[in-house]
N, C-alpha and C positions, 0 to 999 in steps of 0.2 A: 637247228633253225637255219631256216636261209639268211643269208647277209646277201644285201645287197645294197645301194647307191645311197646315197646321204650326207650331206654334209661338203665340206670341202675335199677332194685328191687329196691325197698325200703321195709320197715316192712310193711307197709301196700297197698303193690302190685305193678302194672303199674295202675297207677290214669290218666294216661295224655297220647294222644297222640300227637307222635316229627314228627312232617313230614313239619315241616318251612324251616327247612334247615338249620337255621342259629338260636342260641340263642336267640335272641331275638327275633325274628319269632314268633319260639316254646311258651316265655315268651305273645306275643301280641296274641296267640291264648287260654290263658286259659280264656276266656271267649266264652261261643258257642252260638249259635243261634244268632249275633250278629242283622239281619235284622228283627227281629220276633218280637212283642210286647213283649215276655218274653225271656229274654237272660239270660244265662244259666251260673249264678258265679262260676267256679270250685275251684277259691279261698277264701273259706268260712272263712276259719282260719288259725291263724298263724301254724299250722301246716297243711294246705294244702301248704303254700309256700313252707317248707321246704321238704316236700316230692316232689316236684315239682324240685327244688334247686337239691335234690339229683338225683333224677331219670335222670333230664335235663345236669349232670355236671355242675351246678353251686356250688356245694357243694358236700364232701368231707363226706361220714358218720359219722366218728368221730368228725368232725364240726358241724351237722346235731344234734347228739347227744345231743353237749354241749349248744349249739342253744334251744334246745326244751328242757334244763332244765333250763336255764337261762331266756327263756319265762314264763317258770311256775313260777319262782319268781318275774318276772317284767312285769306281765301281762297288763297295761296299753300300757306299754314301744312297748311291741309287737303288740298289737290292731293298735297303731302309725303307725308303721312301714308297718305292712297290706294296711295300708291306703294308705300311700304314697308307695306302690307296684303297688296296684292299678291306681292311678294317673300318673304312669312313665308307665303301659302296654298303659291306652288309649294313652297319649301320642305319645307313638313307635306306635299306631296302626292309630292314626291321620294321623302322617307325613309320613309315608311309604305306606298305602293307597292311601294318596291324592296326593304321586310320583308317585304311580298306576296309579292313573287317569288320572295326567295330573296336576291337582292345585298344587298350591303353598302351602308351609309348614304352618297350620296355627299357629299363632304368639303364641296364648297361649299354645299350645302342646309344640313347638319349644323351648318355656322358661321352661319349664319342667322339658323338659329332658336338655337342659343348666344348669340347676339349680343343677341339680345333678350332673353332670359330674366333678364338681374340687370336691367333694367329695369322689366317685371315684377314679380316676385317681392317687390323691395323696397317694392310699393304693397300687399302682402298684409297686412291687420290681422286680428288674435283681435280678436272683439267676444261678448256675451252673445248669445245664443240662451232659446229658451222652455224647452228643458230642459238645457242646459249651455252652451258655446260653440261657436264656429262660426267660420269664414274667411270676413272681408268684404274689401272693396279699398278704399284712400284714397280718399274723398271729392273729387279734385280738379277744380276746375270747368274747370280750364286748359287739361285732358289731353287734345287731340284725338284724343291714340291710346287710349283710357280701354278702349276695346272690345276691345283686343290682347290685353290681360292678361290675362281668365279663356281666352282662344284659344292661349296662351302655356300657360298652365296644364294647360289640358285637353291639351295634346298630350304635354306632357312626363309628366304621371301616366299617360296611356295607352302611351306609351316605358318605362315604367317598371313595368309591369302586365304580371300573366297574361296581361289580358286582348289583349298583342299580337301573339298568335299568332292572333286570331280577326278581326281585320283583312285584310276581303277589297279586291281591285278587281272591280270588275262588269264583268261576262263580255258584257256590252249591246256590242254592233260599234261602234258610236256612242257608248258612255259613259262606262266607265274610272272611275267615281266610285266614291269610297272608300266602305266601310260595316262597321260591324261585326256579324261572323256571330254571333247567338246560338241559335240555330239546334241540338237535343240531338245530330247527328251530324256536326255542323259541314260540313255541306253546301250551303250558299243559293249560287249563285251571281249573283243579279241586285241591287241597290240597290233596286229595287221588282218585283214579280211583275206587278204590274198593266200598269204601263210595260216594261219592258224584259224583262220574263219573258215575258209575251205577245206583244211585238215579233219575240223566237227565235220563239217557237212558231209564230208564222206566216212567218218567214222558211222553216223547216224544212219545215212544211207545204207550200210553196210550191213548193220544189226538188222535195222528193218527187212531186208532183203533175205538175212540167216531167219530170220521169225517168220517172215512168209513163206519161206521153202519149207 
């Protein structure tokens, strides 16, 4: 799949494209080619999260920062945490898929991301805002897993929203990525038009063209 622009720079570019709609969307699509015998890890390393964190607004550069030196010294520690990134994307990508579909949440994703959530949740601070308050997250410089938490969040208010009924998978032969239809007739079928919309239209084009010859 093409990457391209989205989100904030990071040092080392736009890595990722945002076209979910919602955080965690974003988060269950950095894996591509999900239907393909070879599916495509864009989280190789703990520094693909964090550039991902940054670029996505899950993080903060000066977080991002102290994150990616604090991995260089607890290199196991962050390997860990990789892992269990992973483990809460299939997750978010199980049960919001299989509301796509129609199935039921399956039980072992569902424990998952339960499992994570009072971890989470309990770093959620009220702080002042410029015209009332706001939800910030504890300040911890330790948290290798710092970036989980608003991905944690965002999946659970989106499970808990109208809006998840308007959570598509894209109809792309090759993509399967999550996104949310905003769409006035709730009709989109692709994650981007550009990619994957014009990819059918010329697969389609194609056949018809072998059926007329």
């Amino acid at each position: 799949m093409t990457i391209r622009h989205g989100g904030r720079a990071t040092p080392r570019g736009f890595q990722f494209e945002l076209t979910g709609g919602r955080l965690c969307l974003d988060f269950a699509n950095t894996l591509d080619n999900r239907p393909t015998d070879h599916p495509q890890e864009r989280l190789i390393i703990y520094a693909d999260l964090i550039s991902w964190s940054v670029q996505a607004g899950a993080l903060q550069p000066p977080a991002a920062r102290r994150l990616e030196a604090l991995a260089a010294r607890r290199a196991r520690a962050a390997t860990e945490v990789l892992g269990r990134a992973r483990d809460l994307r299939e997750a978010i990508f199980a049960v919001l898929s299989g509301h796509a579909a129609g199935r039921p949440a399956p039980a072992g994703a569902l424990a998952v991301l339960q499992a994570a959530l009072p971890g989470a949740m309990i770093r959620l601070r009220l702080a002042p805002g410029k015209t009332g308050f706001a939800w910030g997250w504890d300040p911890d410089d330790e948290a290798l897993d710092a970036m989980l938490w608003p991905v944690v969040r965002s999946a659970t208010d989106l499970l808990t929203s109208d809006d998840l009924d308007r959570v598509r998978v894209c109809a792309g032969q090759r993509c399967n990525w999550l996104f949310l239809d905003q769409s006035r007739n709730r009709s989109r079928r692709w994650c981007d038009m550009t990619v994957c919309g014009n990819r059918d239209k010329a697969r389609r084009f194609y056949r018809r063209a072998r059926s007329s010859a």
